[in-house]
N, C-alpha and C positions, 0 to 999 in steps of 0.2 A: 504494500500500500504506500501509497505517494505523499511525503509530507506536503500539506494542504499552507501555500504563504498567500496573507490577503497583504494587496499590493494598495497603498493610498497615498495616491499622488493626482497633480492636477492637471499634470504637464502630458498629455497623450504618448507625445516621442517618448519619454524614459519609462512610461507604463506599456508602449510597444515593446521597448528594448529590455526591459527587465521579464515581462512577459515568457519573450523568447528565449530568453539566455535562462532563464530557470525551469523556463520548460526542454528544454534541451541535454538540462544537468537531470531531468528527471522529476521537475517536483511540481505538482497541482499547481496554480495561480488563479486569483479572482482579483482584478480590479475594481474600486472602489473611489470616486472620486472628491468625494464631500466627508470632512469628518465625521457629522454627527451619522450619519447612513453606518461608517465605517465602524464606530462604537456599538451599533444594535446589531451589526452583522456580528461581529467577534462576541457579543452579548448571545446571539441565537446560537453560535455555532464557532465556536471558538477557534481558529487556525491555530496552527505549529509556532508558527513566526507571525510576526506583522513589520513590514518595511513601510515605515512612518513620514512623511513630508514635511519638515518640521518648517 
C-alpha cells in the first residue's frame, strides 16, 4: 500500500511537479489548494505526510 501525501499549495506548476515526482517514487498524492479544505480533508482522512505552503 502506497503512503497517501496530501499536497497544499496554491501554485499549480509545483503541485504538477510535486504530483509527479512523488508519484513516480511510488507514493499516492491528493492536491489540495485552500487551507481551511486542506484541514477537514486530513480531519476526515488523515494522510502519511502533509507538504504544507507556508
Amino acid at each position: 500500500m502506497a503512503s497517501k501525501i496530501l499536497i497544499v499549495e496554491d501554485d499549480s506548476d509545483i503541485v504538477d511537479l510535486l504530483t509527479y515526482n512523488l508519484g513516480q517514487a511510488g507514493f499516492e498524492t491528493e492536491a489540495i489548494f485552500d487551507g481551511g479544505d486542506a484541514l477537514l480533508r486530513a480531519i476526515e482522512n488523515p494522510p502519511d505526510l502533509i507538504i504544507l505552503d507556508l
